[in-house]
C-alpha positions as CSV (number, residue, x, y, z in Angstrom):
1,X,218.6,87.5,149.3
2,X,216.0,89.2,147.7
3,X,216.9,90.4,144.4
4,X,215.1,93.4,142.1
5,X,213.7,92.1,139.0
6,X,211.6,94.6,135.9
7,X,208.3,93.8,135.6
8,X,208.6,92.9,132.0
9,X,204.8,92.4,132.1
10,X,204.0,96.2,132.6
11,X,205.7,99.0,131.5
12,X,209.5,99.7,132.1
13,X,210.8,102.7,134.2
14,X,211.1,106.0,131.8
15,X,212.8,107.8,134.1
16,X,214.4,108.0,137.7
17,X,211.2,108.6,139.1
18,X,210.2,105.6,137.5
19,X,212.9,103.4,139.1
20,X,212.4,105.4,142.8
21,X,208.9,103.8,142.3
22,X,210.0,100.5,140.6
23,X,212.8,100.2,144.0
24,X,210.0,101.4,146.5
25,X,207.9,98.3,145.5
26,X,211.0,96.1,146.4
27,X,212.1,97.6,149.7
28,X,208.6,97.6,150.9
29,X,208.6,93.8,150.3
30,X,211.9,93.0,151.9
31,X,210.2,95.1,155.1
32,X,206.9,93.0,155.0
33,X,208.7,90.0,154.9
34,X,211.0,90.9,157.9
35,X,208.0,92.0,159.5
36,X,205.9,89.3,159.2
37,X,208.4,86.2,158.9
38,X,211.2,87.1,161.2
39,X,213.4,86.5,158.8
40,X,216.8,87.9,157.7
41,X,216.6,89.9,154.2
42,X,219.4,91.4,152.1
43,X,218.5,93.4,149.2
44,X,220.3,93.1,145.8
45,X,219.0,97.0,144.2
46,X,219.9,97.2,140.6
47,X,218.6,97.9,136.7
48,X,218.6,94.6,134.7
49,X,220.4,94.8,131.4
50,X,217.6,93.2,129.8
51,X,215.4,95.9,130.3
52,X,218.3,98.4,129.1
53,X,218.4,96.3,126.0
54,X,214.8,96.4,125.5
55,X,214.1,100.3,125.9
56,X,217.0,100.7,122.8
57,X,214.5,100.2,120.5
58,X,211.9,103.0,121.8
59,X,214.5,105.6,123.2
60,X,217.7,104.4,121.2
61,X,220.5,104.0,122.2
62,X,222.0,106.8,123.9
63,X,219.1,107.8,126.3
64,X,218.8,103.9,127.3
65,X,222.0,103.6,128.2
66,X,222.0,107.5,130.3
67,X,218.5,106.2,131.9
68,X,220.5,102.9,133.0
69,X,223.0,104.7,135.0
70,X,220.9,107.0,136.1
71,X,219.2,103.9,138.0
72,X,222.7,102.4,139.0
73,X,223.6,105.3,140.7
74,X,219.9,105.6,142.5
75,X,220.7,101.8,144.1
76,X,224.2,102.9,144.8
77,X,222.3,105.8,146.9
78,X,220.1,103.5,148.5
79,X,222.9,101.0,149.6
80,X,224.9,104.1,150.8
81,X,222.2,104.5,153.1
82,X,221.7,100.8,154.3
83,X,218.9,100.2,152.6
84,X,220.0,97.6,150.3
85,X,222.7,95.7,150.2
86,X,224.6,95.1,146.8
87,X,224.3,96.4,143.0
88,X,222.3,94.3,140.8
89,X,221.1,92.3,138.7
90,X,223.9,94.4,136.3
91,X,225.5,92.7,133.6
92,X,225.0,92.5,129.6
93,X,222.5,90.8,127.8
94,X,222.6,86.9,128.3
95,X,221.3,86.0,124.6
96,X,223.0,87.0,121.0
97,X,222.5,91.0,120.3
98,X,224.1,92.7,117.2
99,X,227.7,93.7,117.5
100,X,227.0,98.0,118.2
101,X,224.7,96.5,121.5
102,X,227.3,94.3,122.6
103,X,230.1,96.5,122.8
104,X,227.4,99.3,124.0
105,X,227.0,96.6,126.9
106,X,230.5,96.5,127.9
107,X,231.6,100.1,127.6
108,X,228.1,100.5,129.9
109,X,229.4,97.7,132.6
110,X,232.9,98.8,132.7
111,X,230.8,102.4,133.8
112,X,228.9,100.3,136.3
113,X,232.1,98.3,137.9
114,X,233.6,101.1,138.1
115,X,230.8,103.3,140.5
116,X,230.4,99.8,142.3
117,X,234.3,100.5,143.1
118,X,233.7,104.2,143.5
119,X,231.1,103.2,146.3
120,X,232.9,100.0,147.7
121,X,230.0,97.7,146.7
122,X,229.3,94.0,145.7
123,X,227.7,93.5,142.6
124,X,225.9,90.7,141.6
125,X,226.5,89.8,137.5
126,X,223.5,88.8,135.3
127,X,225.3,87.6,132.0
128,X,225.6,85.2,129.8
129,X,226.6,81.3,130.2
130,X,230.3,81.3,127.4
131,X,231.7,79.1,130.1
132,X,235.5,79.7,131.0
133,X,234.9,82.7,128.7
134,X,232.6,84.6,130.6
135,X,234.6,84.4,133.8
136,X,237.8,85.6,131.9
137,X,235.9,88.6,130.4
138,X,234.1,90.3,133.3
139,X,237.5,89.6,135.5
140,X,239.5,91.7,132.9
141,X,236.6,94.0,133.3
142,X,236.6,94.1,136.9
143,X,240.5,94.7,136.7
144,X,240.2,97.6,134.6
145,X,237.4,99.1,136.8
146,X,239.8,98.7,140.2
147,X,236.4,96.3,141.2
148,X,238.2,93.4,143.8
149,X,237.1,90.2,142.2
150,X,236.0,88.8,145.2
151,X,233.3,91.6,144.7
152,X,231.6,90.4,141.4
153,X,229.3,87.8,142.1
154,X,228.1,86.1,138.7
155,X,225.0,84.7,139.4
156,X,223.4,81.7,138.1
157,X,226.8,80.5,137.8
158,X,227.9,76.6,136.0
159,X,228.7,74.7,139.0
160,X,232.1,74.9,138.1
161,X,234.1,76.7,141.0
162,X,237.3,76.1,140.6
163,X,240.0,79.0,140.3
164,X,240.7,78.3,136.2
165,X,237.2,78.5,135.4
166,X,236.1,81.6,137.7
167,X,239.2,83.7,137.3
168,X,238.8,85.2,140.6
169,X,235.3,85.6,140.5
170,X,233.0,85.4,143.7
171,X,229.6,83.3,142.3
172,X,226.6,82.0,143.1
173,X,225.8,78.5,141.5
174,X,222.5,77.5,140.0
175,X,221.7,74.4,142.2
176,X,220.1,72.2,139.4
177,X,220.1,68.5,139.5
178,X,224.0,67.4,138.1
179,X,225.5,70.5,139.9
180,X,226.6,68.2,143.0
181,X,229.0,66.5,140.9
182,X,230.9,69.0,139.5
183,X,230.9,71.2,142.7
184,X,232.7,67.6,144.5
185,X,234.9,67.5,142.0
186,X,236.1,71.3,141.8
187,X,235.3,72.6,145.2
188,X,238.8,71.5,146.8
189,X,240.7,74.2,143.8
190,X,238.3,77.4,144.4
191,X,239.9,80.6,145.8
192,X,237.2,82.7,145.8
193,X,233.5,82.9,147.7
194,X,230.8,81.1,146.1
195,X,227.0,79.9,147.3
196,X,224.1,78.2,146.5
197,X,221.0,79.9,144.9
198,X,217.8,78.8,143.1
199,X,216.8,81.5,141.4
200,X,213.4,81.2,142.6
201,X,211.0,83.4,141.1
202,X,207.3,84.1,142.9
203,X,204.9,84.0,139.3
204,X,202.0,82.2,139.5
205,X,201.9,81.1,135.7
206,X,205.2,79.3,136.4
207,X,205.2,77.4,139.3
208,X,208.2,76.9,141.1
209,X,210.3,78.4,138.5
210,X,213.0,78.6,138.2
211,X,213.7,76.3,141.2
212,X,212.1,76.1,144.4
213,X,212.7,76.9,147.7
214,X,213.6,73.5,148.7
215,X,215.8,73.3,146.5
216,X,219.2,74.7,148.1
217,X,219.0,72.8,151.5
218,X,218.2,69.4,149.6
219,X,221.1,70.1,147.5
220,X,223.3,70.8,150.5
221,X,222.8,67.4,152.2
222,X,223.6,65.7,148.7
223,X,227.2,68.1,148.8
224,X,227.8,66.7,152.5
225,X,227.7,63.4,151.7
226,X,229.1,63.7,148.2
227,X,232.3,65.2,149.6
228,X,232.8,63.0,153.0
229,X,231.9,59.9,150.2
230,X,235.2,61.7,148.1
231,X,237.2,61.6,151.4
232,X,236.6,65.2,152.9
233,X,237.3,65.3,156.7
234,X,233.9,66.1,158.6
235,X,235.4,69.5,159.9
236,X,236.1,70.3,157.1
237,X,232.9,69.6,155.0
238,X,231.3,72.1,158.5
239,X,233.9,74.8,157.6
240,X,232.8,75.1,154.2
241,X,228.8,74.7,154.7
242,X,229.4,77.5,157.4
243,X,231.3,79.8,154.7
244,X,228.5,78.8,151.7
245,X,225.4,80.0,154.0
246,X,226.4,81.9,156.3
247,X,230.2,83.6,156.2
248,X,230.7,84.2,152.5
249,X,226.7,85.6,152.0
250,X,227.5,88.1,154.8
251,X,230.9,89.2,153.5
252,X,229.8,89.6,149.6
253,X,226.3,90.9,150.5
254,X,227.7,93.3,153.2
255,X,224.6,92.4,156.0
């Protein structure tokens, strides 16, 4: 999956043209790399919330918030027409923001969920890590927006999968080291889709950041034999590597 991120080291879309030209830049790279690897590429189309919460400062509140949805529904467009896949990264800022931006945030993702629903799109969540909490929020969000759950994927989720934690919600779990434990020992109580991700980002002043490619297939052969050690039955440690990369992806990504 290959996921639209602001180029916070230039200068953030001003306007919808500004985001046609900011989600050009994406598509064309999804193409080249089909092109050129023969590779399978979904595209996650979306405006971060970071760079909402940044352009309050310059435009205030108001006009960020109208530019933000202006962009949501430009990706909704584009994913209507098959050229990406799912909404996102969408969310609310993942680190502490006076109290008039947070509930700014929410009244602005309830909008969001609720055009996802509008549109019968996945969206993938970029929020931030309040544990249990989190989980319970965005699922009462999603509720109230007539968003399925299984349709909000919170990525660069705890490894945590269990139905008590997520609430319902679809994720996809940052595959650090420790996440094999925890996914063992919850994986047999989750309900709802989840996968493996690393987050990877492509900058060359941060090598490998935020984990590297390697990363998800190492991490799958240490969640084979971590659950057939925990007394899993082989078919059905296959069942659930089939739904983690290749099932669930296709069903929440819509490819």
């Amino acid at each position: 999956m290959l996921v639209h991120k602001p180029a916070f080291s230039k200068s953030l879309p001003t306007d919808s043209q500004g985001y046609r030209e900011a989600y050009s830049e994406t598509i064309s790279m999804a193409e080249e790399i089909r092109r050129n690897f023969d590779l399978e590429v979904g595209l996650v189309l979306g405006p971060h919330p970071v760079s909402w919460e940044n352009q309050i400062a310059e435009f205030g509140l108001k006009k960020s918030t109208e530019l933000h949805l202006e962009a949501v529904s430009l990706a909704l467009e584009h994913i209507d027409s098959g050229t990406a896949n799912c909404l996102g990264e969408v969310g609310r800022p993942h680190y502490p923001v006076i109290e008039e931006t947070w509930e700014a945030a929410n009244e602005m993702l309830l909008e969001i969920l609720s055009m996802a629903s509008s549109a019968k799109t996945s969206v993938q969540l970029h929020v931030e890590d309040n544990g249990e909490g989190t989980c319970k929020e965005l699922s009462q969000l999603c509720r109230s927006a007539g968003l399925p759950l299984d349709r909000a994927i919170r990525h660069y989720a705890p490894p945590n999968i269990s139905s008590e934690f997520t609430h319902g919600l679809s994720a996809t779990v940052n595959v650090g080291k420790g996440s094999i434990a925890t996914l063992t020992e919850t994986a047999g109580r989750s309900s709802a889709p989840w996968g493996m991700e690393t987050d990877f980002l492509d900058d060359r002043n941060r090598p490998g950041a935020v984990l590297g490619p390697k990363t998800v297939p190492k991490r799958t052969q240490e969640l084979v034999f971590s659950l057939l050690s925990s007394g899993w039955e082989e078919s059905k440690v296959e069942s659930l590597m089939q739904n983690i990369h290749s099932d669930w992806p296709k069903s929440l990504y819509g490819i």
